[in-house]
FISE-622705 format. One record per residue: x, y, z of N, C-alpha, C in turn. Coordinates in steps of 0.02 Angstrom, whole numbers, plus 50000, padded with zeros to 5 digits. Example, Ala and Ser with C-alpha at 12.3 -4.5 7.8 and 13.67 -1.06 7.14 Angstrom:
2
[rec [50660 49716 50390] [50615 49775 50390] [50660 49835 50390]];
[rec [50642 49888 50354] [50684 49947 50357] [50645 50002 50394]];
***
This chain:
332
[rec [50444 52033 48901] [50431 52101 48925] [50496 52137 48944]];
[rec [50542 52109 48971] [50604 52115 48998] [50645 52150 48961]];
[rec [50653 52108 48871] [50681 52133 48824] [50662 52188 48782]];
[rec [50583 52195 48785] [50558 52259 48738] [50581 52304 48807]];
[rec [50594 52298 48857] [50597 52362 48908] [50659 52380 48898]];
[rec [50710 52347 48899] [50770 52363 48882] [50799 52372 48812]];
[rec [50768 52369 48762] [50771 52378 48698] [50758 52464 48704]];
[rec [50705 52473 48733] [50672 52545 48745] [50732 52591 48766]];
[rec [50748 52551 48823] [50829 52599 48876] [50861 52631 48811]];
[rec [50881 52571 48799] [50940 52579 48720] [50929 52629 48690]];
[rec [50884 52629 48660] [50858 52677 48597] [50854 52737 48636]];
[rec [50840 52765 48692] [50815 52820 48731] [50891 52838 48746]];
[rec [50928 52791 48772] [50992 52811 48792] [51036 52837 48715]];
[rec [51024 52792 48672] [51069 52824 48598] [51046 52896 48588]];
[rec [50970 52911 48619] [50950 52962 48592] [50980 53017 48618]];
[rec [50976 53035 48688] [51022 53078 48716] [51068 53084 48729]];
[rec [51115 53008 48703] [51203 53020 48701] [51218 53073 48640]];
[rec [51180 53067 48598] [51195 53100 48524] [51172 53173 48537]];
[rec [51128 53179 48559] [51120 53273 48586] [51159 53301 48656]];
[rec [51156 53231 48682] [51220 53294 48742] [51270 53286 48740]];
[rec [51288 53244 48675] [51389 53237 48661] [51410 53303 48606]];
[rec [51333 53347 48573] [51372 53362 48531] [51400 53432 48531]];
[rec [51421 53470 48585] [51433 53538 48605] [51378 53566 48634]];
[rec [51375 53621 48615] [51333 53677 48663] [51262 53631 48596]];
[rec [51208 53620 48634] [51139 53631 48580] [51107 53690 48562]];
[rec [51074 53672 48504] [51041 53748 48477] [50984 53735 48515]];
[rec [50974 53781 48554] [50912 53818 48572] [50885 53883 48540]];
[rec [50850 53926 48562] [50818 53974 48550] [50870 54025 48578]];
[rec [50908 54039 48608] [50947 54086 48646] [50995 54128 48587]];
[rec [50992 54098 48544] [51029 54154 48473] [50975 54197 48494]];
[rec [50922 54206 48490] [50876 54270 48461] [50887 54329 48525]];
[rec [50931 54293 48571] [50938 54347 48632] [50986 54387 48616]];
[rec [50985 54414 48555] [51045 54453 48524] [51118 54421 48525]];
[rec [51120 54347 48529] [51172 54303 48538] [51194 54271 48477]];
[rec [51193 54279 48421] [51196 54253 48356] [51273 54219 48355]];
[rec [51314 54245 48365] [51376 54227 48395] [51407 54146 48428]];
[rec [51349 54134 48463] [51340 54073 48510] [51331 54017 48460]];
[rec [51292 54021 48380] [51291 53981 48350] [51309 53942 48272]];
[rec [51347 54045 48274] [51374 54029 48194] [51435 54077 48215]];
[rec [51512 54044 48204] [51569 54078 48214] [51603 54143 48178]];
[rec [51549 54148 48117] [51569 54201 48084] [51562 54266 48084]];
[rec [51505 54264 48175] [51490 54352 48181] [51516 54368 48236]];
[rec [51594 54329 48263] [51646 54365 48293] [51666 54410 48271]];
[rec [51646 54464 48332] [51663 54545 48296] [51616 54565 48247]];
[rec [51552 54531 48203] [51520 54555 48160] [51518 54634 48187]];
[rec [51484 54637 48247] [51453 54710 48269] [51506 54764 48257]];
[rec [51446 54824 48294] [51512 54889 48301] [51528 54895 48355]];
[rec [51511 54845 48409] [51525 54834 48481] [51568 54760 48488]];
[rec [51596 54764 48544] [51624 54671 48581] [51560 54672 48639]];
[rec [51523 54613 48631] [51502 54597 48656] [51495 54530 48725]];
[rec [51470 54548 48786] [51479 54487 48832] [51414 54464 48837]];
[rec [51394 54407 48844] [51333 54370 48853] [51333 54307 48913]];
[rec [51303 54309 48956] [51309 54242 48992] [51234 54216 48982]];
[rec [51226 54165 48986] [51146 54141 49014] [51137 54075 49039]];
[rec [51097 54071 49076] [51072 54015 49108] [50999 53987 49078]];
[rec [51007 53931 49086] [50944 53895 49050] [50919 53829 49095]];
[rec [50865 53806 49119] [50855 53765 49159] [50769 53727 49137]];
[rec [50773 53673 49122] [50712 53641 49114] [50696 53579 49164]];
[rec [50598 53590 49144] [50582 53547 49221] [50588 53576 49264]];
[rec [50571 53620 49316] [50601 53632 49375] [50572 53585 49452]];
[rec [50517 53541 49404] [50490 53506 49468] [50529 53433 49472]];
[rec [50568 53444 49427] [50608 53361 49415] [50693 53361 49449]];
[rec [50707 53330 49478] [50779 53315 49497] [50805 53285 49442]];
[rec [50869 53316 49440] [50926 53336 49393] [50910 53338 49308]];
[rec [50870 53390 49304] [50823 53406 49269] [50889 53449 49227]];
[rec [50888 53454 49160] [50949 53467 49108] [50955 53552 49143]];
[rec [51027 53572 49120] [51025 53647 49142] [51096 53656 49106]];
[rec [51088 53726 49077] [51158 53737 49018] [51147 53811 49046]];
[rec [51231 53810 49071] [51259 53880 49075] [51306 53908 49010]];
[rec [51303 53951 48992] [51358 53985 48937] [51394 54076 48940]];
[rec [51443 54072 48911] [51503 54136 48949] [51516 54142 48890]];
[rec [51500 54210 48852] [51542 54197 48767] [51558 54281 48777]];
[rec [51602 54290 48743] [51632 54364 48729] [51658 54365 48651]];
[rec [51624 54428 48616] [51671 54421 48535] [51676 54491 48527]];
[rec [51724 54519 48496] [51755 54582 48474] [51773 54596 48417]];
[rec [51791 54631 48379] [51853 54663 48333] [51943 54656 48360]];
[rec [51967 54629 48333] [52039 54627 48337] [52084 54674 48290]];
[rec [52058 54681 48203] [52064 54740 48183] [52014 54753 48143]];
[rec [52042 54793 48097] [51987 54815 48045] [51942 54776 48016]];
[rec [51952 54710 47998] [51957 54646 47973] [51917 54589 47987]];
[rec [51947 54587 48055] [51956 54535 48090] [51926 54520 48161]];
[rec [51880 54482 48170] [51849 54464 48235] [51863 54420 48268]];
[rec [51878 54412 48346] [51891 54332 48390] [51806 54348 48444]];
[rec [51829 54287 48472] [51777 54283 48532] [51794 54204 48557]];
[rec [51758 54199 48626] [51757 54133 48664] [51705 54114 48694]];
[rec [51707 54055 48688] [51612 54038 48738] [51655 53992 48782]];
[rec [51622 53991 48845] [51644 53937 48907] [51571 53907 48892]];
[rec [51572 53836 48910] [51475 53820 48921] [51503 53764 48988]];
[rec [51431 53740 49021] [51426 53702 49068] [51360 53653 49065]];
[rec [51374 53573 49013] [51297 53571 49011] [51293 53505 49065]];
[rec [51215 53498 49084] [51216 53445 49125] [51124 53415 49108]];
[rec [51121 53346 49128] [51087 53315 49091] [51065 53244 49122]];
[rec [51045 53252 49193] [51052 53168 49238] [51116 53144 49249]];
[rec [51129 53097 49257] [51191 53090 49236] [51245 53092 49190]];
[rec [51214 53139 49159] [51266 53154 49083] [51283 53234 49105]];
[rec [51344 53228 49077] [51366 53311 49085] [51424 53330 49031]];
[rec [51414 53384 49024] [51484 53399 48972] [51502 53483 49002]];
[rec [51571 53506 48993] [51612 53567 48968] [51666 53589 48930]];
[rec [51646 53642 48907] [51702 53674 48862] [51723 53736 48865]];
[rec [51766 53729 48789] [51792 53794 48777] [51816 53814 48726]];
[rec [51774 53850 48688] [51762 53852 48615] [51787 53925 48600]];
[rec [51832 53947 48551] [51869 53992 48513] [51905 54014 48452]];
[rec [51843 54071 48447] [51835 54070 48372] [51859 54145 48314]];
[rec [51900 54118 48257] [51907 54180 48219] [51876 54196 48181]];
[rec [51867 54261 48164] [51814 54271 48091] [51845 54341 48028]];
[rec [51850 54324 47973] [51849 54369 47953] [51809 54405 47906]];
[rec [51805 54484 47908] [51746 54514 47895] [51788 54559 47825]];
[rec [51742 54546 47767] [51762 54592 47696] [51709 54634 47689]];
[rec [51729 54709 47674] [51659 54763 47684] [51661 54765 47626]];
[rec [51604 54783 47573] [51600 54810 47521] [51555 54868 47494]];
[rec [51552 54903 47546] [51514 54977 47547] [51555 55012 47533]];
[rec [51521 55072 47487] [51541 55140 47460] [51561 55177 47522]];
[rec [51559 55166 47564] [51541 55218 47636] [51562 55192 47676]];
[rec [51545 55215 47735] [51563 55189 47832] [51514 55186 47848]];
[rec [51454 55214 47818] [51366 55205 47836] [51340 55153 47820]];
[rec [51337 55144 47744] [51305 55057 47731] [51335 55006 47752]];
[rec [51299 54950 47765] [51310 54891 47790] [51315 54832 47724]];
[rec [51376 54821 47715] [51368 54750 47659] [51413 54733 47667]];
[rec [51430 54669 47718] [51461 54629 47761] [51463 54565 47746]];
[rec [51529 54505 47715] [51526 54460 47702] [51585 54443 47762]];
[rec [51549 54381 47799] [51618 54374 47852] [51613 54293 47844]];
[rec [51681 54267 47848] [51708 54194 47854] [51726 54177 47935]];
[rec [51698 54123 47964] [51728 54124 48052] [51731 54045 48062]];
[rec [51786 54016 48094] [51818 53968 48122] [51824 53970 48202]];
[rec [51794 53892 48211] [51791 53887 48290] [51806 53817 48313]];
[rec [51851 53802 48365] [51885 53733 48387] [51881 53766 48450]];
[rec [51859 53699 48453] [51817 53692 48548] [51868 53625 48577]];
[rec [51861 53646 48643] [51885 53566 48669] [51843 53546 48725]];
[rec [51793 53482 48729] [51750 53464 48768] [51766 53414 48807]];
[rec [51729 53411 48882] [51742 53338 48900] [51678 53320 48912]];
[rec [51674 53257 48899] [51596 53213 48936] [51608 53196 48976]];
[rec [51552 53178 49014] [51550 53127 49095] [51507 53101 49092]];
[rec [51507 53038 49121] [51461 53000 49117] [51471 52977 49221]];
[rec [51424 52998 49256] [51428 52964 49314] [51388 52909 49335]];
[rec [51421 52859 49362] [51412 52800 49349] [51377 52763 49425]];
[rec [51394 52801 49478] [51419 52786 49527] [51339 52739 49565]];
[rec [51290 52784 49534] [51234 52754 49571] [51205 52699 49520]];
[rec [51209 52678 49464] [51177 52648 49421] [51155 52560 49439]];
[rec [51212 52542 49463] [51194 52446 49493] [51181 52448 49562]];
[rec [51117 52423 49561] [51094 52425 49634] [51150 52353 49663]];
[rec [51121 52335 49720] [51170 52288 49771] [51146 52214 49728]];
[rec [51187 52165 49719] [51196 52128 49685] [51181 52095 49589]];
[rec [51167 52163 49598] [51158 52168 49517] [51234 52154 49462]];
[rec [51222 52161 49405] [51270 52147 49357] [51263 52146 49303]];
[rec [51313 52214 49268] [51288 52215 49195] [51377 52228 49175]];
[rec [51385 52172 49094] [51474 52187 49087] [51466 52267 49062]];
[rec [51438 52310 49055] [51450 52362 49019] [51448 52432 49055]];
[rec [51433 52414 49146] [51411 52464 49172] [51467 52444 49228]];
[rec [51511 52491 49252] [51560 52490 49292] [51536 52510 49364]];
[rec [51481 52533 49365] [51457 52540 49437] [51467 52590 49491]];
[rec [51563 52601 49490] [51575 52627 49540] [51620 52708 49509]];
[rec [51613 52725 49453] [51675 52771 49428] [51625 52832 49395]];
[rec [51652 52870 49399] [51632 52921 49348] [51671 52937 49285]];
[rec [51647 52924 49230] [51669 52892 49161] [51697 52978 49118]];
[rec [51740 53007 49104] [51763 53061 49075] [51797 53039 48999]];
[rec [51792 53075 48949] [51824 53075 48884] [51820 53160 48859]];
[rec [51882 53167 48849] [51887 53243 48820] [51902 53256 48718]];
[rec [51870 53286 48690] [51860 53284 48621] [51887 53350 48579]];
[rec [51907 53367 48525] [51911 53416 48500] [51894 53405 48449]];
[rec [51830 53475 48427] [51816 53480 48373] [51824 53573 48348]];
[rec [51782 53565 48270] [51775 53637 48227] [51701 53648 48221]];
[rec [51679 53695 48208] [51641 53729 48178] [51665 53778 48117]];
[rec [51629 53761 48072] [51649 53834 48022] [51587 53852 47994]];
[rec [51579 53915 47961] [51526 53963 47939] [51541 54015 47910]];
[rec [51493 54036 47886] [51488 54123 47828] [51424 54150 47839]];
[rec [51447 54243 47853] [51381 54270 47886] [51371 54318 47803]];
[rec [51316 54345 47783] [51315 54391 47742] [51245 54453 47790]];
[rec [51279 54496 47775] [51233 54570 47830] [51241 54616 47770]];
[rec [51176 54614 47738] [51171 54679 47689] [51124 54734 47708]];
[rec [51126 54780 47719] [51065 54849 47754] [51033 54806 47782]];
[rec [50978 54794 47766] [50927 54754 47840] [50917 54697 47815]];
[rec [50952 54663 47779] [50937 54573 47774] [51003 54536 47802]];
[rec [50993 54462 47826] [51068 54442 47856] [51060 54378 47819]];
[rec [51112 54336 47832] [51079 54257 47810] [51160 54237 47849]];
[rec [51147 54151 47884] [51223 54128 47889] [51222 54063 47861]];
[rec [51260 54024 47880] [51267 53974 47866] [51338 53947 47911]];
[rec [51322 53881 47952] [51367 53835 47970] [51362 53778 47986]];
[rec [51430 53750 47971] [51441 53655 47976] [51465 53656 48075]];
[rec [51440 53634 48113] [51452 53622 48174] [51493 53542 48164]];
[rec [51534 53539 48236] [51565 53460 48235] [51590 53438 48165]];
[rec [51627 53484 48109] [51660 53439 48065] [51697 53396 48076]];
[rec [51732 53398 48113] [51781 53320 48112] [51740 53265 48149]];
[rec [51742 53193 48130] [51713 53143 48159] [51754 53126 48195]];
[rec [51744 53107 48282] [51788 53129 48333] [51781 53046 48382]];
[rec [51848 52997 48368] [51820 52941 48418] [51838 52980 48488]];
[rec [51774 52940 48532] [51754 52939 48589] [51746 52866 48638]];
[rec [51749 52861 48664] [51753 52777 48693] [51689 52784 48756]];
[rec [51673 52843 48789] [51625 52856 48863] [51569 52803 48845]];
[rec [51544 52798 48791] [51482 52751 48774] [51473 52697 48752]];
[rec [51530 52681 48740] [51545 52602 48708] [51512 52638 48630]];
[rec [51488 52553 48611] [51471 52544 48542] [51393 52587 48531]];
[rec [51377 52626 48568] [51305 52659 48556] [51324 52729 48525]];
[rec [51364 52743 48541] [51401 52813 48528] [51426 52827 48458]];
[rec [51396 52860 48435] [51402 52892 48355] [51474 52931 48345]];
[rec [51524 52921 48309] [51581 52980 48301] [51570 53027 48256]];
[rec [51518 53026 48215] [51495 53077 48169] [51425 53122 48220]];
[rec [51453 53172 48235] [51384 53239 48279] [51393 53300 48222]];
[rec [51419 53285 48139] [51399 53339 48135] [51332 53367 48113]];
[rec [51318 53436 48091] [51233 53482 48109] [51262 53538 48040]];
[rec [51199 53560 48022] [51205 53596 47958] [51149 53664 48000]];
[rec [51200 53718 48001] [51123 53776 48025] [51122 53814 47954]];
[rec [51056 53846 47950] [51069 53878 47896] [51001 53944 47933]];
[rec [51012 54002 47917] [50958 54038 47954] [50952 54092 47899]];
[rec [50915 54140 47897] [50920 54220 47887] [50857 54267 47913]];
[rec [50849 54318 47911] [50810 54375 47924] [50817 54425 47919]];
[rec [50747 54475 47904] [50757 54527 47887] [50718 54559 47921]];
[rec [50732 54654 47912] [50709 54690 47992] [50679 54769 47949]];
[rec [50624 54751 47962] [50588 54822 47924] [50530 54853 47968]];
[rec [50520 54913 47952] [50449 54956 48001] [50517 55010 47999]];
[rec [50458 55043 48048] [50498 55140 48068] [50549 55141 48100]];
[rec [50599 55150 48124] [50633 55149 48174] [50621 55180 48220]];
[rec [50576 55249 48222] [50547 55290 48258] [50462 55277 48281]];
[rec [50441 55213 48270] [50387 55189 48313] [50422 55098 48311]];
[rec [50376 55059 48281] [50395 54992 48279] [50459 54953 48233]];
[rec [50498 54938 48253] [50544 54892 48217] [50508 54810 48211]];
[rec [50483 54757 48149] [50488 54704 48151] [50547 54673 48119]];
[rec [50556 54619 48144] [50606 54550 48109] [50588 54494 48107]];
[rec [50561 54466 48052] [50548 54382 48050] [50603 54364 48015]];
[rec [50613 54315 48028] [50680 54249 48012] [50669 54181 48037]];
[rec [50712 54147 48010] [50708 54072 48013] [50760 54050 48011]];
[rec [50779 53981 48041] [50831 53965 48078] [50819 53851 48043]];
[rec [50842 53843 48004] [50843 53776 47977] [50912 53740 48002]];
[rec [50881 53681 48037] [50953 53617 48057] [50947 53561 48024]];
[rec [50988 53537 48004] [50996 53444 47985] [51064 53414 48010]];
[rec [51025 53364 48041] [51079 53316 48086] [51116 53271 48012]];
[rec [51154 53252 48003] [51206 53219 47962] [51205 53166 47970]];
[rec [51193 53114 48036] [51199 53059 48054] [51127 53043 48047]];
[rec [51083 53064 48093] [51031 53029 48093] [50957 53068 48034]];
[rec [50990 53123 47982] [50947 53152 47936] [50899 53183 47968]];
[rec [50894 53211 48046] [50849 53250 48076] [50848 53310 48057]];
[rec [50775 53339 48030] [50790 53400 48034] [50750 53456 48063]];
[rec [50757 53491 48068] [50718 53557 48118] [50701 53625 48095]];
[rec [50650 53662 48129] [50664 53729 48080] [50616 53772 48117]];
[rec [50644 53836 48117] [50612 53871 48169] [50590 53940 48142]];
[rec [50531 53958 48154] [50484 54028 48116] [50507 54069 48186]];
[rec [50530 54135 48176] [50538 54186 48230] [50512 54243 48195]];
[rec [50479 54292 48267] [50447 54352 48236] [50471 54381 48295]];
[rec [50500 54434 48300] [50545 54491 48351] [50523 54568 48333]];
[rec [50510 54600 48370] [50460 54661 48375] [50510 54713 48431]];
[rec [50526 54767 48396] [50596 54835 48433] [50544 54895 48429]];
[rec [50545 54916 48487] [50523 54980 48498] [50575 55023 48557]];
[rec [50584 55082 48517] [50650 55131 48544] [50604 55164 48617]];
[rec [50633 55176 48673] [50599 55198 48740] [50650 55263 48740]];
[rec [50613 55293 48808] [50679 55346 48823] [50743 55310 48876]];
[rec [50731 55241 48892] [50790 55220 48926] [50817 55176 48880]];
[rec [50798 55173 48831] [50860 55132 48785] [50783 55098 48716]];
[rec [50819 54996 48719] [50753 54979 48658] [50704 54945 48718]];
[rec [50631 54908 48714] [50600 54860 48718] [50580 54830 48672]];
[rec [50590 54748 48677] [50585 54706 48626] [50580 54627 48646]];
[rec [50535 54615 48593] [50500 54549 48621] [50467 54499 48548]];
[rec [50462 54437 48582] [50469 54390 48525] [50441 54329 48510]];
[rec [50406 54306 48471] [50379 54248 48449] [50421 54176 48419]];
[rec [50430 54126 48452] [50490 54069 48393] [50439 53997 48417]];
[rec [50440 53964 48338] [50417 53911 48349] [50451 53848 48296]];
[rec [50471 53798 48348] [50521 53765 48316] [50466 53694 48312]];
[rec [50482 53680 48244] [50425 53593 48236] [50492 53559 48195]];
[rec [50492 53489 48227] [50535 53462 48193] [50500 53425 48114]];
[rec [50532 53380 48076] [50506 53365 48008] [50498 53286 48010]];
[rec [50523 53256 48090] [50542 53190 48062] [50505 53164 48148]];
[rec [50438 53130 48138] [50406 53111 48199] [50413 53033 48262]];
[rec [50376 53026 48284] [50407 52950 48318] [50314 52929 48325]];
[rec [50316 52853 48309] [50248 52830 48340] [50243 52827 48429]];
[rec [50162 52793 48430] [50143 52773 48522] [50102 52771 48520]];
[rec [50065 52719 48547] [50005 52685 48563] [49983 52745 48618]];
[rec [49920 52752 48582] [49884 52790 48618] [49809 52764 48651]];
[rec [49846 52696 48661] [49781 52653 48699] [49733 52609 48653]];
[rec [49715 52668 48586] [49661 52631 48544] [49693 52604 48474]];
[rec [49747 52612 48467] [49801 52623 48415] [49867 52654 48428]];
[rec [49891 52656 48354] [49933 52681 48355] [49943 52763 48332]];
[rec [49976 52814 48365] [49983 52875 48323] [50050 52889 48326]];
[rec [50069 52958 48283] [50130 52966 48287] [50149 53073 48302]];
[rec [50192 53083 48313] [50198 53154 48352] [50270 53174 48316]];
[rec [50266 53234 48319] [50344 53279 48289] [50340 53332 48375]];
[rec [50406 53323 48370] [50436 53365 48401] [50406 53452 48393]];
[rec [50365 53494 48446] [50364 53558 48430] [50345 53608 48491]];
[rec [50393 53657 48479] [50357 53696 48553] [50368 53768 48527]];
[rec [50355 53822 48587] [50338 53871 48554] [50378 53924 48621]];
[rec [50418 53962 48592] [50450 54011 48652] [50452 54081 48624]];
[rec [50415 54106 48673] [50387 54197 48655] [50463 54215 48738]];
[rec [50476 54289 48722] [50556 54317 48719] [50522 54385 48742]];
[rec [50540 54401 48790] [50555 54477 48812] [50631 54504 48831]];
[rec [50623 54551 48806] [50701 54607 48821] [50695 54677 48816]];
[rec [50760 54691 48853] [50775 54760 48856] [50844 54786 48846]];
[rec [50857 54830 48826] [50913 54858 48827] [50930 54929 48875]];
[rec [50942 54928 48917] [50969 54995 48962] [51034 55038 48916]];
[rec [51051 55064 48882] [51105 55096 48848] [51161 55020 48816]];
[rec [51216 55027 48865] [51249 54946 48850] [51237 54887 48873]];
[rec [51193 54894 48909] [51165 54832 48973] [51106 54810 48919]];
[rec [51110 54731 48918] [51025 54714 48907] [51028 54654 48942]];
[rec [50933 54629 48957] [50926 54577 48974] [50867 54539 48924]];
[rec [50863 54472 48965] [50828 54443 48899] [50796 54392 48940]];
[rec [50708 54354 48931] [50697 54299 48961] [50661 54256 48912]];
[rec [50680 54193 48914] [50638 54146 48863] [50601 54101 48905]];
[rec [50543 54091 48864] [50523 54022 48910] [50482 53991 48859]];
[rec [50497 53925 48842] [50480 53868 48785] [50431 53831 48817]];
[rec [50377 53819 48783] [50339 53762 48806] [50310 53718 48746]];
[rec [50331 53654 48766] [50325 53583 48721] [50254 53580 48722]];
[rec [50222 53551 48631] [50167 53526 48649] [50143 53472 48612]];
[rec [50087 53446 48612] [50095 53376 48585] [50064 53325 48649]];
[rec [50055 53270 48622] [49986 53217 48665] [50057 53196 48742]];
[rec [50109 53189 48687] [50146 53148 48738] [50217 53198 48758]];
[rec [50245 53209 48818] [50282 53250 48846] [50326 53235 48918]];
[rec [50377 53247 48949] [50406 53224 48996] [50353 53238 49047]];
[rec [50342 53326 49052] [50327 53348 49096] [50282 53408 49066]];
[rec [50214 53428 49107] [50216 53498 49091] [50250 53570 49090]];
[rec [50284 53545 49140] [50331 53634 49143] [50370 53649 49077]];
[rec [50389 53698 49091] [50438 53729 49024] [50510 53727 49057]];
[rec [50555 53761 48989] [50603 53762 48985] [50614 53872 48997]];
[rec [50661 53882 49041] [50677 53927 49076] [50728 53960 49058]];
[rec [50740 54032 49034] [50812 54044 49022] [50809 54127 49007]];
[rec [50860 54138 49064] [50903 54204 49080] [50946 54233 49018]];
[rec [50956 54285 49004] [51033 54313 48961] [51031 54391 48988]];
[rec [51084 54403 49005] [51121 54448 49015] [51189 54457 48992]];
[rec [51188 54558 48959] [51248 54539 48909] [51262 54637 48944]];
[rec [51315 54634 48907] [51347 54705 48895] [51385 54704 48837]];
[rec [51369 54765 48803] [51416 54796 48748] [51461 54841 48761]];
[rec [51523 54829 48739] [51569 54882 48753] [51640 54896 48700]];
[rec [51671 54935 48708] [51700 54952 48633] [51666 54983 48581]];
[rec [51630 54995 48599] [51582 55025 48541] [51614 55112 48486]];
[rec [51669 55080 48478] [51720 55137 48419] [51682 55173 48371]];
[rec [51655 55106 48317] [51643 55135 48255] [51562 55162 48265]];
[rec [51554 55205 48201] [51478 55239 48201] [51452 55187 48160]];
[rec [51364 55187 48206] [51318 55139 48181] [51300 55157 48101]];
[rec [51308 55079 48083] [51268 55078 47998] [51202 55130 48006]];
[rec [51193 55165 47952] [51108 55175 47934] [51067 55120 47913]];
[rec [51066 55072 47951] [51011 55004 47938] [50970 54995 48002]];
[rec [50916 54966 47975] [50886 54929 48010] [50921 54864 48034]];
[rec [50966 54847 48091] [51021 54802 48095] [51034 54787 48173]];
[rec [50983 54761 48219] [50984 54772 48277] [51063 54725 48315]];
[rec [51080 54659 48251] [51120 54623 48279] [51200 54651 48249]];
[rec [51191 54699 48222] [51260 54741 48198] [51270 54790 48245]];
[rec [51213 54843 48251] [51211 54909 48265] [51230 54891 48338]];
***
């Protein structure tokens, strides 16, 4: 009994060394007008520099229940050319990571005009992270394990890339990026610890209705893990309506993964995929917007009932050039 229990640890522990070693995670928080946060190539896409922070917190009835802060800013540098930076802060029980990720992009127009939108941009991003692993409470009083040091809090700092390509034509977008290209040794985990985290995103959407009553946008958002062939994929439906204090807008995303796990469900055996479902409200005040998500997991088997929680607040500023004539809420 001893050994299937600790066989269990293992596998549970590989599982979340490999998602909280591998940078910021994809969540749902792109659709908070944050596109930026997960593909490097729409530094500067807009006709604004934009700031975004958000907070995200799941579980709230659980102690040291995961919680990811993030700080990103991206602009125009010239005609051309876009930068930006994300700070993040993630934490995870005793697992924690931070960084600091900074990224170039460059943008080739190929419109007749300054009005149409047909936007091919290339963007590069190298982050430098550290892990932690705190150790300090793990061996109770006369216990003993060679692999667990007991008394230290365990740090390793990493550098990696991201690279990607955005295409923004009048009201359709599509991107594409390789996250974690370089395979990066790490030592915090011993031999459980994977040096390959890289992730394949691939997304697009498109944004049609009146502009003068309803704006819709459905899009989709596809991941595959490289190491372990996981993959994911997420249906979004986002709904813009213009006010006299600026937009309101709000949103449907449902992410099911493709690749499930068994569990005795008392009478047998069954098996479950990963899937939850996070509906999105926002606003925009002129340059000010805010944004709230809240995800809820579902499925027989689950940590907890509560959801997953999360803030964004951003400002646009710089706003030089005149807006495309598109339907283009993440340009315009």
């Amino acid at each position: 009994m001893y050994s299937k229990i600790k066989i269990f640890i293992v596998l549970f522990l590989i599982s979340s060394y490999s998602h909280s070693q591998e940078g910021i995670a994809v969540y749902s928080d792109y659709l908070s007008d944050n596109y930026y946060l997960i593909h490097p190539s729409m530094a500067g896409a807009a006709n604004c520099a934009k700031v975004r922070l958000t907070s995200r917190k799941q579980w709230f009835g659980q102690d040291d229940a995961p919680a990811l802060q993030t700080l990103s800013f991206n602009g125009r540098i010239s005609e051309k050319a876009g930068a930006g930076i994300i700070i993040f802060n993630d934490k995870n029980g005793y697992h924690s990571q931070k960084g600091v990720k900074v990224s170039y992009a460059y943008h080739l127009m190929f419109s007749r005009d300054e009005i149409d939108l047909n936007q091919l941009s290339f963007g590069i991003s190298g982050g430098l992270i550290q892990s932690q692993l705190d150790e300090t409470s793990f061996r109770q009083s006369g216990s003993f394990d060679p692999i667990i040091n007991g008394t230290i809090v365990q740090k390793d700092s990493y550098f990696n890339v991201d690279i990607g390509a955005s295409y923004n034509f009048l009201d359709f977008y599509a991107h594409g990026t390789v996250k974690n290209v370089i395979e990066t040794r790490r030592d915090i985990y011993t031999e459980y610890e994977s040096d390959n985290l890289r992730k394949y995103l691939l997304s697009a959407g498109y944004v049609f209705g009146d502009k003068n009553r309803v704006l819709f946008e459905p899009s989709v958002l596809f991941q595959v893990v490289e190491k372990t062939q996981e993959k994911t994929f997420d249906l979004n439906l986002k709904a813009y309506k213009n006010m006299d204090f600026g937009t309101l807008w709000g949103g449907l995303s449902y992410r099911r993964s493709l690749d499930g796990a068994q569990y005795s469900n008392g009478s047998g055996v069954s098996s479950q995929k990963l899937q939850y479902i996070t509906p999105i409200v926002g606003a925009n005040f002129k340059n000010v917007m805010f944004a709230y998500t809240y995800s809820h997991v579902t499925g027989a088997v689950k940590f907890d009932n509560g959801g997953y929680h999360q803030i964004t607040l951003g400002i646009n500023l710089f706003c030089k050039r005149e807006k495309y004539e598109c339907n283009c809420p993440a340009i315009n």
